[in-house]
C-alpha positions, 0 to 999 in steps of 0.5 A: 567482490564486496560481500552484502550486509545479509552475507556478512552477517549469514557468514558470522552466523554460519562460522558461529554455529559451526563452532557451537557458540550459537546453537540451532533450536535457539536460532530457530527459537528466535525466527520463529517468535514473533518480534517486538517492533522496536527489535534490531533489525540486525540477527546477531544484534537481536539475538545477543539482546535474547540471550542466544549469544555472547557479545564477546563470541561475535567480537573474537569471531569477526577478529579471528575472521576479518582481523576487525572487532564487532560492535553493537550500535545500540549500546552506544553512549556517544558518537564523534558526530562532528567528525562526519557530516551526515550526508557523508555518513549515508553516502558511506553507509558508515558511522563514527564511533570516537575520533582521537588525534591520530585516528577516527573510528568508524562502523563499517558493513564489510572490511572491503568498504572501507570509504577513502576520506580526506581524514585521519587515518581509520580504525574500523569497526564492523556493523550491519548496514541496517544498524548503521542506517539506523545509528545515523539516523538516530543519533544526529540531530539537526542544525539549529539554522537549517530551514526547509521549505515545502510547498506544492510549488517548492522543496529547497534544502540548506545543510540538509540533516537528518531531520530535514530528511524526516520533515520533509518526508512528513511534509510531503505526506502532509501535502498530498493529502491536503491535495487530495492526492491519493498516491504521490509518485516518486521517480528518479530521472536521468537528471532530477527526482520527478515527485507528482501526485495523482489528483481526482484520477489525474497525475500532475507534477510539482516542480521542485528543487531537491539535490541530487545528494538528498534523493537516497536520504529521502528514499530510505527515509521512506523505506525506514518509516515503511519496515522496508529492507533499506539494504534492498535495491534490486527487488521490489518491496511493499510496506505500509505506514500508519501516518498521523496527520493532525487529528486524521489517520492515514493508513499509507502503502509504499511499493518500490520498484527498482528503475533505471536511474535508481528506485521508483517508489509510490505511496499510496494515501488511504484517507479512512475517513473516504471509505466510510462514505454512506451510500447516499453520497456515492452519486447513484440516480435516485431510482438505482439507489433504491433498487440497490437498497432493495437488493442489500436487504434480500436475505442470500444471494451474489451481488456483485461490483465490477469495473477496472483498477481505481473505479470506486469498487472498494469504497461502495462496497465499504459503504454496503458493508456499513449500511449492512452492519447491524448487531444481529448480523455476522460479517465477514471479508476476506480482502487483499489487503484489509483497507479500512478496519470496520468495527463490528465486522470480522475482517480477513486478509489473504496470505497467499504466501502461506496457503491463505487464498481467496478460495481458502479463506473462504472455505474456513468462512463458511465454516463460521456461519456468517450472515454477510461475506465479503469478497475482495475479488473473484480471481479463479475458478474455484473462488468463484464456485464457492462464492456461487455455492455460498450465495445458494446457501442462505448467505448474501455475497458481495464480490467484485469483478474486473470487467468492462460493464456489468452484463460482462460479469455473467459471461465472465462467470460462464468462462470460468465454467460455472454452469448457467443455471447457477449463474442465473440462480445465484446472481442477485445484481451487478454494478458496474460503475467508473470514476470521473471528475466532478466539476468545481461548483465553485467556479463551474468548470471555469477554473478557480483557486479552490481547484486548482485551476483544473475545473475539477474538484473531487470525483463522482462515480457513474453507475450501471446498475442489473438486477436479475428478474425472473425473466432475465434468470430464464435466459442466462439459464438458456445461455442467451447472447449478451446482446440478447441479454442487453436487449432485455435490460435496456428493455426493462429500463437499465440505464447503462454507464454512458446513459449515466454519464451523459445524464450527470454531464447535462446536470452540471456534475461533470463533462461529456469528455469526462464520460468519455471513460466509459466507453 
């Protein structure tokens, strides 16, 4: 069996130890110092680079066990490029070091990998499989006559090279964005490499010609821009990438997923400019808008924001924290991730790798006498009890909830067994609220160029929005039904997300299938 490059390179660390070469505390030093980002991603690389090691004792080491040389990719000064085409490099996970008449030297991950080409004989040379990568893609450089095209139409590739690889990851970034898309999907299929871009909540997909051969190139092209391990193929990864897009940043998150036919991978556009929204644009009627603002000048409380995956919670609750944010006041979040950095506002994000939870972070907040918390989301129990002890302590709380309407958030907190009588003292407000397309008002739903000919251009959010009055608190603190409950507020004049919904739809905004969704 072919040994990985993390083995090769755990092995010749292990052999490097034992015979005293490499000590323990400088290896331990070293994993426990946070690194530069432009630090090799290859251990014996970075630690030579440190100081830790001796070249010379990773060459007699990987002679004496692999009869091969070691060599250091980042000291190179040149490179039998034109010896091997760059798609060949990548294919081979190999890289040409110097070509004479009678051989070619390459850089290879482990004496069994040896790639059967029709060339000289090879001299081989051994390398980790994330500095040849990255070998490859720093040292080739593009044809002068290969073009590329991108359009939401087409992807065509002549001669592809390292830097069509990189222009059209880029371009494909561009061109989501420039469609509205918030995330682009890619899937690789049987047979084709399927991209499609979620626009306005909808996926629609982009008929393409990309060949077989420049899917792994595009892939690792974005797993390299994400800090992703390239070498990893059978876990799923999560990275982010900080993209310039002209004058707008975006802040981009890339999980992958191995599938049948090879990696799938989505990236997920984060416009930080859509997150700054005031909430005068969120699309509230203008009595719940008012009553909402009423609520966010209340001095404590709980007040939270429910509703499925991709409802809009987090960009309300950005435009509350923006609207909230003042010098006298002491803001603090807790988030997974941090998806928009607000300046003035302290933000946290969990780690819950290393004990950094939602309730554990919250436990330290409180110890910093904020005005304002933010919570991501209330996942447990115990969040929900210290988000519930924090409102009934002089502190305003914003909090989300996955839940179908703004009354299932009560029972929601009942069933993590918080008592009623602290539901009803704490609860200020719920918001529920969903997404639907808006209608183009260009063409008003008649489809046009400027929508795609979808009929839709943009979203709007349709809200749901109780406040919990003294009379509502006496019958959560008697652990009334929800259909009492309902009853009571659609009494005192809550309008619910279909009554929202069908309102919007008889304005133009939207459509009647679209509300749909709500129910």
């Amino acid at each position: 069996m072919i040994a990985t490059p993390k083995t090769l390179e755990q092995t010749l660390v292990q052999a490097l130890l034992e015979k005293e070469l490499l000590y323990p505390f400088a290896l331990e030093e070293y994993q426990n110092t946070p690194q530069e980002p432009d630090a090799p991603d290859c251990l014996l690389e970075a630690l030579v680079l440190k100081g830790f090691l001796e070249a010379a004792d990773i060459d007699a080491l990987t002679q004496e066990h692999y009869q091969l040389p070691w060599v250091n990719l980042n000291e190179l000064t040149s490179a039998a490029l034109e010896a091997m085409p760059y798609t060949e490099a990548l294919q081979h996970k190999c890289f040409p070091l110097y070509e004479t008449e009678d051989t070619l030297a390459l850089a290879i991950t482990h004496p069994n990998a040896l790639p059967k080409l029709n060339t000289k004989p090879i001299t081989p040379y051994l390398a980790s499989e994330a500095a040849i990568i990255q070998a490859i893609q720093r040292y080739y450089t593009p044809s002068p006559t290969t073009q590329i095209t991108f359009t939401t139409e087409t992807i065509s590739f002549e001669d592809e090279t390292p830097q069509d690889i990189i222009s059209t990851a880029e371009e494909l970034i561009t061109t989501a964005y420039q469609a509205r898309a918030s995330d682009i999907h890619l899937e690789p299929l049987a047979k084709r490499l399927r991209i499609r871009f979620r626009i306005d909540g909808a996926l629609q997909e982009y008929p393409h010609t990309l060949p077989p051969e420049a899917w792994a190139p595009l892939l690792t092209r974005i797993k390299l821009m994400a800090r992703l391990d390239i070498a990893q193929k059978r876990l799923p990864q999560d990275g982010r990438i900080a993209f310039a897009n002209k004058n707008t940043p975006l802040d981009l998150r890339v999980a992958t997923l191995p599938s049948l036919h090879g990696e799938a991978l989505v990236i997920r556009i984060l416009d930080k400019e859509t997150l700054n929204k005031p909430l005068a644009s969120l699309g509230f009627d203008p009595e719940d808008e008012k009553a909402f603002e009423r609520i966010l000048t209340q001095p404590d409380g709980l007040c939270l924001v429910t509703g499925p995956t991709g409802s809009g919670k987090t960009t309300t609750l950005y435009s509350v924290l923006n609207y909230l944010n003042n010098p006298d006041r002491k803001i603090i979040t807790i988030e997974d991730p941090v998806e928009y950095q607000i300046l003035g506002i302290n933000q946290v994000s969990v780690k819950p790798q290393v004990g950094m939870t939602f309730a554990a972070a919250l436990r330290a907040i409180l110890r910093q006498s904020p005005d304002i918390i933010m919570i991501g989301e209330i996942r447990d129990a115990e969040t929900a009890r210290i988000a519930i002890h924090a409102a009934l302590t002089g502190h305003k709380v914003f909090a989300t909830l996955h839940t179908r309407c703004a009354l299932s958030a009560l029972t929601r907190l009942l069933d993590m067994g918080i008592p009623s009588f602290l539901v009803a003292a704490a609860v200020r407000a719920v918001l529920s609220q969903r997404l639907v397309r808006k209608c183009c008002q260009a063409c008003q739903g008649a489809q046009c160029s400027s929508c795609n000919h979808t009929g839709f251009l943009g979203r709007l959010g349709l809200f749901e929005l109780l406040v919990i009055d003294e009379q509502l608190q006496a019958h959560i603190h008697n652990q009334a039904t929800p259909t009492q409950l309902k009853q009571i507020a659609q009494a005192k004049g809550l309008k619910t997300l279909q009554t929202d919904g069908l309102n919007k739809a008889a304005q133009g905004l939207t459509t009647k299938e679209e509300t749909l969704v709500c129910y």
